[in-house]
C-alpha positions as CSV (number, residue, x, y, z in Angstrom):
1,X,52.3,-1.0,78.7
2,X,53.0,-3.0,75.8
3,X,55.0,-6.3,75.8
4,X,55.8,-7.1,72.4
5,X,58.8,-6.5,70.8
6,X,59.1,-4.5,67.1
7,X,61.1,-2.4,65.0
8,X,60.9,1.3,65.0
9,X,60.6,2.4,61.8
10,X,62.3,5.4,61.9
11,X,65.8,4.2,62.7
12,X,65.2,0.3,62.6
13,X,66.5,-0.5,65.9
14,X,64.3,-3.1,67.8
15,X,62.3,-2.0,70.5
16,X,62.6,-3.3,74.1
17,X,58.9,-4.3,74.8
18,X,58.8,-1.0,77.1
19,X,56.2,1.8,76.4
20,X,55.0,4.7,78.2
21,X,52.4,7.0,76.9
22,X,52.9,6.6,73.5
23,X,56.5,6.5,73.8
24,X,59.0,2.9,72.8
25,X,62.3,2.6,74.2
26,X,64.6,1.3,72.1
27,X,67.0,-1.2,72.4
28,X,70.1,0.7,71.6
29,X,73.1,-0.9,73.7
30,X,76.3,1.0,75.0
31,X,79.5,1.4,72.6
32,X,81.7,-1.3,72.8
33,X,84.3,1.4,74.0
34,X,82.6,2.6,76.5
35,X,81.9,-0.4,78.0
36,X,85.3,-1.5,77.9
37,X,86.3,1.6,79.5
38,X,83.9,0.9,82.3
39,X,85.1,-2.7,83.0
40,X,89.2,-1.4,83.0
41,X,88.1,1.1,85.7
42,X,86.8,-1.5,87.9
43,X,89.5,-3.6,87.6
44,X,92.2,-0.4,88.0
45,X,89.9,0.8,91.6
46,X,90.9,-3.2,92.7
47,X,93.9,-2.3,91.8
48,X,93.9,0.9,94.0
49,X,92.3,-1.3,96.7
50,X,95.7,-3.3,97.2
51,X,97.9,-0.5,96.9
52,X,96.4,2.7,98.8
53,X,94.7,2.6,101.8
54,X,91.1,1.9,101.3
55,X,88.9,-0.2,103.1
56,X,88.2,0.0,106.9
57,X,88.7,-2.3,109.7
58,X,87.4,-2.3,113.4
59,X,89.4,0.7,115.0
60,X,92.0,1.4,111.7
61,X,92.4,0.8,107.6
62,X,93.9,-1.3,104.9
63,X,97.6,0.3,104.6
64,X,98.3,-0.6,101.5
65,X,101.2,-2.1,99.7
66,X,103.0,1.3,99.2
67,X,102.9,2.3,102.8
68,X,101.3,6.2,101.4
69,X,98.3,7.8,103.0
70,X,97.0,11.8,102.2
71,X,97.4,12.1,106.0
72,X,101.0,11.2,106.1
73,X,101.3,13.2,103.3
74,X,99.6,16.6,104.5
75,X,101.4,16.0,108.2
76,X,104.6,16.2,106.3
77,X,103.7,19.0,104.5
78,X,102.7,21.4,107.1
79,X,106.5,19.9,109.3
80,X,108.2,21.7,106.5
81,X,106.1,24.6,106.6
82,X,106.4,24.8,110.5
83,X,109.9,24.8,109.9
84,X,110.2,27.1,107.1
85,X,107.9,29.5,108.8
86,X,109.6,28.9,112.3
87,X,113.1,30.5,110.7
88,X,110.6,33.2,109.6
89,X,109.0,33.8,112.9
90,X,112.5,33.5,114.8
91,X,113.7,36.8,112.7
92,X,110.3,38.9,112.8
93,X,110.2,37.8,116.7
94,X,113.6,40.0,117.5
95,X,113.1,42.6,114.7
96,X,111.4,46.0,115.8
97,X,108.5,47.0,113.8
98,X,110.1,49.8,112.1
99,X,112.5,47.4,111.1
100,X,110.7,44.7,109.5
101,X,108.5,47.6,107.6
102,X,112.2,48.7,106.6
103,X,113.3,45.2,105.6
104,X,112.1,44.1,101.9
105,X,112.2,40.2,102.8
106,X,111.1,40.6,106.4
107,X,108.2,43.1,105.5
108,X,106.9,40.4,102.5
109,X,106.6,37.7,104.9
110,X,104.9,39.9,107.8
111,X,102.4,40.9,105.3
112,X,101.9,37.6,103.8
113,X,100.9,36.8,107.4
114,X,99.3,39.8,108.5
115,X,97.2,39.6,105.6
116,X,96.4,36.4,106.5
117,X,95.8,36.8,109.9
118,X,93.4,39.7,109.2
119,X,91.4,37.9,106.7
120,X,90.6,35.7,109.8
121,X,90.2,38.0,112.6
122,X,89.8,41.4,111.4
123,X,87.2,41.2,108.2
124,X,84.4,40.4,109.6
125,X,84.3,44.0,111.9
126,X,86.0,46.2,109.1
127,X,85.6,44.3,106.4
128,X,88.0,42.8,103.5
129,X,89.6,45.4,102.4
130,X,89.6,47.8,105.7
131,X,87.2,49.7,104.6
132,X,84.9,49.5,108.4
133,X,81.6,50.6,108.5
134,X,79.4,52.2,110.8
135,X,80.6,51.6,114.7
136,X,84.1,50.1,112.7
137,X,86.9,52.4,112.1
138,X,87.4,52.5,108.4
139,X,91.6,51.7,108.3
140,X,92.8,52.9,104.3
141,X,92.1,56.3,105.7
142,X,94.2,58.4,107.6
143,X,92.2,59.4,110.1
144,X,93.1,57.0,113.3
145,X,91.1,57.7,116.4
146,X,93.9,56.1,119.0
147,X,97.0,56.7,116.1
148,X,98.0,55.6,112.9
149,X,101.6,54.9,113.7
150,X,103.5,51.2,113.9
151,X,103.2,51.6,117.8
152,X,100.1,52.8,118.4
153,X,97.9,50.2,116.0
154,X,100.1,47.9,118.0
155,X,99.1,49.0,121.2
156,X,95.5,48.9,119.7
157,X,96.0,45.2,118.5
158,X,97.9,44.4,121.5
159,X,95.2,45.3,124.0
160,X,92.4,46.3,122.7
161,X,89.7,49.1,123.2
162,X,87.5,48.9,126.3
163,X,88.2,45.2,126.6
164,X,87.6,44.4,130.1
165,X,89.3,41.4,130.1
166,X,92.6,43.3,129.9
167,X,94.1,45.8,132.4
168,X,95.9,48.1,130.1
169,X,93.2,48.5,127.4
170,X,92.9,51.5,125.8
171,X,89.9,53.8,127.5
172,X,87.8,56.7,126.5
173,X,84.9,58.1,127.4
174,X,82.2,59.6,125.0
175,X,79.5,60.2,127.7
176,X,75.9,60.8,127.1
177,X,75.7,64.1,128.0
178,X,72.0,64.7,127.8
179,X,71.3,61.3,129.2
180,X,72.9,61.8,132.2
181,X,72.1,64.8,132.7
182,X,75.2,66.9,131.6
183,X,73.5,69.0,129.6
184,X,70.0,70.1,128.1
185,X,68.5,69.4,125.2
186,X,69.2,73.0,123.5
187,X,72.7,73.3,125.2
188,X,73.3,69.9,122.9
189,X,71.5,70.9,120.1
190,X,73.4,74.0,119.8
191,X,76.6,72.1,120.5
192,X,76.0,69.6,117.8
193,X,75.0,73.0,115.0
194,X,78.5,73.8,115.9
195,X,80.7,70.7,115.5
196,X,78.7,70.2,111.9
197,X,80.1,74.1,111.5
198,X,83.4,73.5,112.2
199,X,83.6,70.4,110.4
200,X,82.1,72.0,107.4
201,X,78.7,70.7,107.1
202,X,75.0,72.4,106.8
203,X,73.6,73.7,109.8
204,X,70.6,74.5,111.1
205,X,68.7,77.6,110.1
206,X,68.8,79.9,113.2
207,X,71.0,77.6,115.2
208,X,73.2,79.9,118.1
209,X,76.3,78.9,117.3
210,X,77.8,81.0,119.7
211,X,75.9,79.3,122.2
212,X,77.2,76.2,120.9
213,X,80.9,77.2,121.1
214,X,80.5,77.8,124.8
215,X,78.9,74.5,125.4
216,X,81.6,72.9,123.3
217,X,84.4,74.6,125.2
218,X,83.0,74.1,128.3
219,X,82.3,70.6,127.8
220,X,84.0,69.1,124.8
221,X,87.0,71.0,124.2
222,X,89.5,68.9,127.3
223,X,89.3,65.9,125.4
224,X,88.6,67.4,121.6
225,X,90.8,70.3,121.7
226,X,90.0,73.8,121.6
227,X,90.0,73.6,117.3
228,X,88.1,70.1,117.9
229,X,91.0,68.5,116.4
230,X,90.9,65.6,118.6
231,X,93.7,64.2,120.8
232,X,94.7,60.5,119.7
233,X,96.5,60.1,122.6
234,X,93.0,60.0,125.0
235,X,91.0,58.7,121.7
236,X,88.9,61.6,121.1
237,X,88.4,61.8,117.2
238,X,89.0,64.8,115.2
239,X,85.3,66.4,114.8
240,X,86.7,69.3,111.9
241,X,86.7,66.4,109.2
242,X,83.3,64.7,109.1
243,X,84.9,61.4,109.4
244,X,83.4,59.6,112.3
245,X,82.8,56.5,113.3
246,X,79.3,56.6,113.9
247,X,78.1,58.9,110.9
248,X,78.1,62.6,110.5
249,X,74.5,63.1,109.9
250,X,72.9,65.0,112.1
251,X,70.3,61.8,113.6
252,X,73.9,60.1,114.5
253,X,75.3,63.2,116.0
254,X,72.5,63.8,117.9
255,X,72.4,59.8,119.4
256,X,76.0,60.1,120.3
257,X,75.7,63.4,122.0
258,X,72.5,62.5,123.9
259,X,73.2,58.5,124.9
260,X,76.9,58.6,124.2
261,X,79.0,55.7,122.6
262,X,81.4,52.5,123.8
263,X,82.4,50.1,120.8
264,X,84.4,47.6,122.2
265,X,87.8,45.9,120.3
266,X,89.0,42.7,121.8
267,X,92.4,42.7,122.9
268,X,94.2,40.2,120.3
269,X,97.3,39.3,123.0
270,X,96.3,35.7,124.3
271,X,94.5,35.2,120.8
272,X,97.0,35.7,118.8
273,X,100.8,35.0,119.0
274,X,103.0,38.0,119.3
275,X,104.8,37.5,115.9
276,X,101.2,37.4,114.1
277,X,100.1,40.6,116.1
278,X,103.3,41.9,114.9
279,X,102.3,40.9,111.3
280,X,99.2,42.1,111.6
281,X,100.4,45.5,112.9
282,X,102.6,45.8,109.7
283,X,100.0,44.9,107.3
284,X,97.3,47.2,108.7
285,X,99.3,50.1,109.0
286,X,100.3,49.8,104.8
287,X,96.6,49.5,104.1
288,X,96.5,53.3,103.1
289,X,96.0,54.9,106.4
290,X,99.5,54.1,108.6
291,X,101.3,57.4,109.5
């Protein structure tokens, strides 16, 4: 590394003694601006030192000269908003659900909050925009396993599907009827050609299908109805539109019919306050799929 000072020659502006592989530095200093800038900042951040709160102690912080902290600030903030959304709570805590859907400013604040509240809880099962997936209802449909009405996706919220932890939890039971012992192989096969036929998918070449209707109404029909149009009431899904929770092809069919099926909602009472649950009732059911 060179020591000795010189001039490039290309722009005339002395060196500062510094090379590296071929290459000089130059000795070209900051603007006189710039530099000035710098120097006013550091005198403005002392002057922020005397006036905001800024340098710590032992067990607290300079105050300040002005008294203000972000804290103080923030904590005041959210006293209005408990207030504000106190009133709020007060009137969608008496209101009945059909009422606040009814009301324009009571149904705008319940899905302000529902939304919300679902963003939180209820995404990461059925996703942003309610759209479920496999093993989670899909809720802009209108196809609702326990009911699409204000009550009943209450209820559901409320207390949940085979949640242990709560006594009145909704229950069904989709057995595994080959599993247990139920029914054979063929007697489910020929069940599962069936359903797919009445629910208007492709069946099997040479399935019995009459064979299959007998196992079905032997078997299936108390809790799916004779026309296998489901019963919301027990949670028995309608099998005649190829919407199921689990998949319609005929792998899935064939898992739920042999090992059966138990997804599990947590009850949200406890969890969630009952104006929020309330919220969150209203803004699910106007998703696309309330009845």
């Amino acid at each position: 590394m060179a020591a000795h000072l010189e001039k490039d020659a290309v722009t005339g502006t002395s060196t500062t003694g510094h090379e590296w592989d071929g290459i000089k530095e130059l000795n070209t200093p900051l603007p006189k601006w710039w530099l000035q800038l710098f120097y006013i900042t550091i005198i403005w951040s002392f002057a922020y030192f005397v006036v905001y709160p800024s340098w710590p102690l032992v067990s607290s912080y300079t105050k300040g000269v002005f008294g203000w902290s972000s804290r103080a600030a923030v904590e005041e903030d959210l006293a209005a908003l408990r207030k504000r959304r106190g009133e709020q709570a007060a009137a969608l805590e008496k209101a009945s659900l059909d009422d606040i859907r009814k009301s324009p400013d009571m149904s705008r604040i319940a899905l302000a909050q529902g939304k919300a509240a679902f963003g939180d809880n209820c995404a990461p099962c059925h996703g942003n925009g309610g759209v479920g997936g496999k093993g989670y209802p899909n809720l802009i449909d209108d196809e609702w396993i326990w009911g699409g009405k204000l009550d009943d996706i209450h209820t559901t919220i409320t207390n949940g599907i085979r949640w242990t932890a709560n006594n009145d939890t909704r229950l069904s039971d989709m057995v595994g009827f080959v599993k247990q012992g139920m029914l054979k192989k063929d007697e489910a096969d020929a069940a599962i050609e069936y359903v797919r036929s009445i629910a208007k998918l492709d069946v099997a070449q040479g399935a019995d299908l009459a064979k299959g209707k007998k196992v079905f109404a032997d078997t299936c029909s108390s809790c799916h109805g004779d026309d296998g149009k489901g019963k919301p009431e027990v949670g028995a899904p309608d099998l005649t539109d190829a919407i199921w929770l689990f998949g319609s092809d005929r792998q899935s069919m064939t898992e739920t019919v042999y090992n059966g099926r138990a997804g599990v909602m947590p009850a949200w009472t406890g969890r969630l306050d009952p104006v929020t649950i309330k919220a969150l009732t209203v803004y699910v059911h106007t998703l696309g799929g309330g009845k």
